[in-house]
Short mmCIF file of the C-alpha atoms (twelve columns), coordinates in Angstrom:
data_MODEL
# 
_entry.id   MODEL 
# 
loop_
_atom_site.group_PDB 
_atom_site.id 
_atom_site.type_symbol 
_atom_site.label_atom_id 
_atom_site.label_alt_id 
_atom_site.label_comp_id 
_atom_site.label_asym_id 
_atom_site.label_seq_id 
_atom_site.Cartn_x 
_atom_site.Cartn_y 
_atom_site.Cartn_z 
_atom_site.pdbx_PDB_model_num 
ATOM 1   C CA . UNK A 1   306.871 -41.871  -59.360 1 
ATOM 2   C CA . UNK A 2   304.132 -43.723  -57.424 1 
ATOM 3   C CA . UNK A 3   304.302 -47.170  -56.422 1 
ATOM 4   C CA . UNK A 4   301.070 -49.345  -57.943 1 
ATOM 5   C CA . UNK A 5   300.141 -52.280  -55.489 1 
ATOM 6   C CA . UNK A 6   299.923 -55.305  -57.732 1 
ATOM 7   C CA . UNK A 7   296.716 -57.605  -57.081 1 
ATOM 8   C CA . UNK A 8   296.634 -61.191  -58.160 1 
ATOM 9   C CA . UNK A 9   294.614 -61.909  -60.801 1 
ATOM 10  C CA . UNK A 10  291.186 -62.674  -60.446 1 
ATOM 11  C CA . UNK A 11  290.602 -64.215  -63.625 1 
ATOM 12  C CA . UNK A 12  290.614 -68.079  -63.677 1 
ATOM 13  C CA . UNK A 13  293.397 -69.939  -65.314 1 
ATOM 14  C CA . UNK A 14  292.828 -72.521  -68.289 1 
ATOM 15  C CA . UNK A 15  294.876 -75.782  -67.911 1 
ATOM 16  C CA . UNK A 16  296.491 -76.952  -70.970 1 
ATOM 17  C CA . UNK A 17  298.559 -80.203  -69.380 1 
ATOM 18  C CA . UNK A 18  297.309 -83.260  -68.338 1 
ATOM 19  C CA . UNK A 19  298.109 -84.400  -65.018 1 
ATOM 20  C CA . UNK A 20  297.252 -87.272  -62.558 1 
ATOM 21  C CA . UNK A 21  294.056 -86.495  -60.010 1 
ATOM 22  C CA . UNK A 22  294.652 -88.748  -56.675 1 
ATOM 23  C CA . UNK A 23  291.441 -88.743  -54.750 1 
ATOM 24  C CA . UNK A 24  290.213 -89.915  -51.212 1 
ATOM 25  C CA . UNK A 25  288.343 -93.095  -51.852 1 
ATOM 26  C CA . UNK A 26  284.632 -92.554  -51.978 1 
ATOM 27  C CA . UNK A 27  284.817 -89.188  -54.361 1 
ATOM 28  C CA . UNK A 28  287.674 -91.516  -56.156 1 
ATOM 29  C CA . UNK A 29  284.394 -94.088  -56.854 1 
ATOM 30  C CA . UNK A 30  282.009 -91.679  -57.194 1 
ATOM 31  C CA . UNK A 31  283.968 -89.918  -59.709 1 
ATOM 32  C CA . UNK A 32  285.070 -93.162  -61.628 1 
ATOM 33  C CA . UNK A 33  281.485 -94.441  -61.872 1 
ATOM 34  C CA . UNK A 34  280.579 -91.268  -63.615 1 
ATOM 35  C CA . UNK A 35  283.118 -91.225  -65.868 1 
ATOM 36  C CA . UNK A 36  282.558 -94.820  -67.206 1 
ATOM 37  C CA . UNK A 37  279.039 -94.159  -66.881 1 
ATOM 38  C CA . UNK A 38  279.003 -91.870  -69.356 1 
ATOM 39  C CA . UNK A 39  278.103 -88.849  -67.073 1 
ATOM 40  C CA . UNK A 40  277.326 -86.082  -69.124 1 
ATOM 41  C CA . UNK A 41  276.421 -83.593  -66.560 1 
ATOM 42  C CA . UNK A 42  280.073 -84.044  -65.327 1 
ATOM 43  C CA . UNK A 43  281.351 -80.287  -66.122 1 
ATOM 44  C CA . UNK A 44  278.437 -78.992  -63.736 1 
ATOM 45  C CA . UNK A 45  279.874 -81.569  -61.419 1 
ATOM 46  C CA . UNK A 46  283.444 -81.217  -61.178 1 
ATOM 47  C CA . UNK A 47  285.629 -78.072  -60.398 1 
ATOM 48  C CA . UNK A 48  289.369 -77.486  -60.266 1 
ATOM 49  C CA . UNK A 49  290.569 -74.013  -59.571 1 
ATOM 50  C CA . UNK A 50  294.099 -73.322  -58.681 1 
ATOM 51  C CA . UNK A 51  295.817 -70.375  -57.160 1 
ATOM 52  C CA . UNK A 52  298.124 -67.911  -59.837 1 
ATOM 53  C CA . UNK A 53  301.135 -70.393  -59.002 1 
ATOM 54  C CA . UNK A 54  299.350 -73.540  -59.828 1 
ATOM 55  C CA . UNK A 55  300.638 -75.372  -57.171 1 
ATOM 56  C CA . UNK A 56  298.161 -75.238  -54.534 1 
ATOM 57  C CA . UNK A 57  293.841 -75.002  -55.227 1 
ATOM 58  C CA . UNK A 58  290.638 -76.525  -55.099 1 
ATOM 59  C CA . UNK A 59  288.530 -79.183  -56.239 1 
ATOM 60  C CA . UNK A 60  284.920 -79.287  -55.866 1 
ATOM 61  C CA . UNK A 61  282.837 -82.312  -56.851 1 
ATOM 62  C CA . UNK A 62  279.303 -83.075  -55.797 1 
ATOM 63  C CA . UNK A 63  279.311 -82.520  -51.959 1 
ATOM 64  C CA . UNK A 64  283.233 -82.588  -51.657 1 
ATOM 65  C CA . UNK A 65  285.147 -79.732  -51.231 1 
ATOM 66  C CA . UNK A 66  289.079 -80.986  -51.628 1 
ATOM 67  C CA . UNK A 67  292.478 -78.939  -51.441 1 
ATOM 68  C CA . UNK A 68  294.414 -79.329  -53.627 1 
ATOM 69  C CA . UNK A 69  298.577 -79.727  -53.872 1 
ATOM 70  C CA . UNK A 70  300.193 -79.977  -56.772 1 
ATOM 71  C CA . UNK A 71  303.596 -81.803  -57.481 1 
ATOM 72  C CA . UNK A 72  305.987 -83.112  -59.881 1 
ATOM 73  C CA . UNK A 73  306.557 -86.887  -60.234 1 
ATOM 74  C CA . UNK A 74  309.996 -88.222  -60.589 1 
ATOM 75  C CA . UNK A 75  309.774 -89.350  -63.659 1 
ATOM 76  C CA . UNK A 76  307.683 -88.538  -67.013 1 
ATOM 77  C CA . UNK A 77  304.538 -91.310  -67.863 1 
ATOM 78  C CA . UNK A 78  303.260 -91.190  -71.482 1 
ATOM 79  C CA . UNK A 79  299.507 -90.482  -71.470 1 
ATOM 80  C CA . UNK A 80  297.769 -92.699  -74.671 1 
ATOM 81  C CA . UNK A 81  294.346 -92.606  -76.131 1 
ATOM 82  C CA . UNK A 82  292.679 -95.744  -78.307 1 
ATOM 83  C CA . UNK A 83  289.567 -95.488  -80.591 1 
ATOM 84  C CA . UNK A 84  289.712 -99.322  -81.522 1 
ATOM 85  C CA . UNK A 85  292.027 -100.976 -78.793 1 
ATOM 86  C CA . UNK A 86  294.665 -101.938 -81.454 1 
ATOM 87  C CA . UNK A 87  295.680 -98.163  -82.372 1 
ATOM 88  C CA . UNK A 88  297.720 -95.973  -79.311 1 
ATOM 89  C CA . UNK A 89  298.083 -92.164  -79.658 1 
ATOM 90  C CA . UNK A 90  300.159 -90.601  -77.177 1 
ATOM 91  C CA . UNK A 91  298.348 -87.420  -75.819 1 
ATOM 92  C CA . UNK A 92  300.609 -86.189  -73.892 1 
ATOM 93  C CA . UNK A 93  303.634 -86.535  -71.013 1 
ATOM 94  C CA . UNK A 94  302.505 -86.809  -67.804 1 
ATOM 95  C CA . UNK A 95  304.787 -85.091  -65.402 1 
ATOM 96  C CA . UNK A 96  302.440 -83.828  -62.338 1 
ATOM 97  C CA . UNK A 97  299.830 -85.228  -59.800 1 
ATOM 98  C CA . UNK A 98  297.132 -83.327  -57.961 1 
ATOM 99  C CA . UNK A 99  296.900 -84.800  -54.606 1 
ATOM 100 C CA . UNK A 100 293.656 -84.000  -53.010 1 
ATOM 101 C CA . UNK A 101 292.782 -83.884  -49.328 1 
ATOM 102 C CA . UNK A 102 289.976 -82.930  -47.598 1 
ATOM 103 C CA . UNK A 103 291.843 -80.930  -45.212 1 
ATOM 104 C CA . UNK A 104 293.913 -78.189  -46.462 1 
ATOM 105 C CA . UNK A 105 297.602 -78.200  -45.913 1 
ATOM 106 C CA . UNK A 106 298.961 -76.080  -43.284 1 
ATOM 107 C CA . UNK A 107 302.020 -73.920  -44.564 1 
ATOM 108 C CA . UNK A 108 305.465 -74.830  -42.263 1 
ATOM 109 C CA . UNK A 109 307.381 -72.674  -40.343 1 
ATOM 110 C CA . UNK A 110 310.238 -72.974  -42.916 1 
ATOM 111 C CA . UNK A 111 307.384 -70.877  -45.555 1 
ATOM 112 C CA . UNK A 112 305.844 -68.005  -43.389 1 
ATOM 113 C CA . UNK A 113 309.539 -66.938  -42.435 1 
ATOM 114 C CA . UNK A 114 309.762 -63.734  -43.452 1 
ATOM 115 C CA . UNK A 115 314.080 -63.602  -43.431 1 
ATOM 116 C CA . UNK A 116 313.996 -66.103  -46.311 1 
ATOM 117 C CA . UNK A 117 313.788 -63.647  -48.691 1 
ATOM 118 C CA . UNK A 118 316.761 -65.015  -50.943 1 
ATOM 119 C CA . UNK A 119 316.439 -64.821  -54.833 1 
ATOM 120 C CA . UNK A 120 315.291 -67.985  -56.280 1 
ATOM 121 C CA . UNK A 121 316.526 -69.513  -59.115 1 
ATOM 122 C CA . UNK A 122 313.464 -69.647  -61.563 1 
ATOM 123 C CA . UNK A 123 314.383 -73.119  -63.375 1 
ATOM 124 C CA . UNK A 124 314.968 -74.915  -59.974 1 
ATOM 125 C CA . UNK A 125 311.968 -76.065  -58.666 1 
ATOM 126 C CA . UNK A 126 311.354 -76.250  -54.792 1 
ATOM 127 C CA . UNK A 127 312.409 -79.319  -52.779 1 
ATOM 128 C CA . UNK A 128 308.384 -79.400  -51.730 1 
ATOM 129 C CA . UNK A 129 307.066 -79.622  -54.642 1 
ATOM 130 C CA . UNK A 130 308.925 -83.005  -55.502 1 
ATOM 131 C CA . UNK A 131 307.142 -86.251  -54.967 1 
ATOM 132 C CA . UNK A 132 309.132 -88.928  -53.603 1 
ATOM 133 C CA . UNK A 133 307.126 -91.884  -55.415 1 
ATOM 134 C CA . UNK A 134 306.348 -92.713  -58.823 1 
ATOM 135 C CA . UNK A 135 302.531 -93.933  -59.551 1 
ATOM 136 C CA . UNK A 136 302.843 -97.571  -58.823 1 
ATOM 137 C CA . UNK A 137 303.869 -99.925  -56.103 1 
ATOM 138 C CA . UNK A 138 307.607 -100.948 -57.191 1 
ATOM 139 C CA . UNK A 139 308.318 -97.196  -57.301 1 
ATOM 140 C CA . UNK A 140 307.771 -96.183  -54.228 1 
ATOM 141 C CA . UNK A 141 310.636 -93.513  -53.056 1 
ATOM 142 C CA . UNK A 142 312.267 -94.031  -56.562 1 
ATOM 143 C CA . UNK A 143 313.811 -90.465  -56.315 1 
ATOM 144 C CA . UNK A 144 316.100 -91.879  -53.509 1 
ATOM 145 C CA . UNK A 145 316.387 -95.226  -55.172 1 
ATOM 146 C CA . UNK A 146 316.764 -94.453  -58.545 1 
ATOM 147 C CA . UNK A 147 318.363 -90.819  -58.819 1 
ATOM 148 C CA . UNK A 148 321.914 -90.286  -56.780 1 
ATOM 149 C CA . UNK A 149 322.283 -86.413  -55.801 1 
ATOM 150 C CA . UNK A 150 324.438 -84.054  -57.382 1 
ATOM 151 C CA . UNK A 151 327.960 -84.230  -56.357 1 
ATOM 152 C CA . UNK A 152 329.501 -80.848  -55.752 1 
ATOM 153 C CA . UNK A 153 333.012 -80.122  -57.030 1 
ATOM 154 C CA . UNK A 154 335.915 -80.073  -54.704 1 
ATOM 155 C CA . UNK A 155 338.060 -76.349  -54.918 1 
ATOM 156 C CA . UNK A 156 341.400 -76.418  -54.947 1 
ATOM 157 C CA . UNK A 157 343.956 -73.809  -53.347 1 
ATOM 158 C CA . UNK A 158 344.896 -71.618  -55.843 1 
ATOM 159 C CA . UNK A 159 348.805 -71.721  -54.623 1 
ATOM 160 C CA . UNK A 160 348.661 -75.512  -54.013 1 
ATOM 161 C CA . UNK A 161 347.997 -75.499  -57.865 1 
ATOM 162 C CA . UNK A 162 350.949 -73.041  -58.861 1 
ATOM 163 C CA . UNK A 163 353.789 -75.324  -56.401 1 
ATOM 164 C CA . UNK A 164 352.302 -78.341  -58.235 1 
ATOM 165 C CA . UNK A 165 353.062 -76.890  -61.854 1 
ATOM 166 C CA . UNK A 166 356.214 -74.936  -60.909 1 
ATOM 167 C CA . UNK A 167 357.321 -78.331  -59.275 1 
ATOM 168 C CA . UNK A 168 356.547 -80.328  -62.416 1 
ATOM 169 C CA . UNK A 169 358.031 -77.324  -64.929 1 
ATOM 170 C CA . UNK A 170 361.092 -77.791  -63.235 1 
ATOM 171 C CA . UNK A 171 361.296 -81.666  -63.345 1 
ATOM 172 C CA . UNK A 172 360.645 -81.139  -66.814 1 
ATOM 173 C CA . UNK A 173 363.366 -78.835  -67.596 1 
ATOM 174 C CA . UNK A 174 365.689 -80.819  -65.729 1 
ATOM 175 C CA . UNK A 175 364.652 -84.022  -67.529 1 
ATOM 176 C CA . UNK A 176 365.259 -82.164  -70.808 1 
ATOM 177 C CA . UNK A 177 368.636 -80.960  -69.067 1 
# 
């Protein structure tokens, strides 16, 4: 049998979520005067590709060329949309912000290691990919604050267990004795 490479896919990939877009501060102005401007060249504008495992990408917008990380938040934030002010819909749960950079992120050590080649658990999402803060001020390192870590469960001795209920069979029989 032969061996196909596999090549990542070329084709671009269509968002369906909403997420939160942190910016630096001038494309954060430039972009938020456009919006409320009522911009409507802002598709030709603004440009978010991400790699195959929508984590890490690009944003392009006017002269800016941002990278792109994205993580997950610690918590989920309802998104809501008003025609009238008086009237909410909720739109969606936010769970994800894109934080943009101008310089791209360098990969660790701990990543290009080629030994760590253990099988990953695909529900369990990577420890980098968690954001320590939630999206305002007072929750700033909530995950430690708010969130205690999993305690892991103490193992018993097997034998230690079978002295313990042989000792307490026998106190029983002699009670019943």
């Amino acid at each position: 049998m032969e061996k196909k490479k596999v090549e990542p896919r070329k084709e671009e990939v269509e968002l369906e979520t909403q997420l939160i877009m942190r910016m630096p501060v001038e494309p954060a102005r430039v972009l938020r005067e456009a919006i409320q401007g009522g911009a409507n060249n802002l598709k030709d504008r603004l440009t978010i590709r991400l790699d195959n495992d929508l984590r890490y990408g690009e944003v392009r917008f006017d002269h800016w060329l941002l990278h792109v990380k994205v993580v997950d938040l610690p918590t989920i934030v309802e998104s809501l949309k008003t025609i009238d002010n008086k009237n909410f819909y909720k739109t969606a749960d936010l769970c994800q912000i894109m934080i943009c950079k101008e310089e791209p992120d360098l990969p660790s050590a701990e990543e290009e290691s080629p030994n760590k080649n253990k099988k990953k658990d695909p529900n369990k999402v990577d420890k980098k990919y968690l954001w320590p803060h939630g999206i305002t001020p007072p929750c700033k390192n909530v995950r430690k604050r708010r969130f205690r870590k999993t305690l892991k469960k103490k193992y018993v001795e097997a034998p230690e267990i079978e002295k313990e209920v042989k000792r307490l069979l026998r106190v029983d029989n002699e009670a019943v004795n």
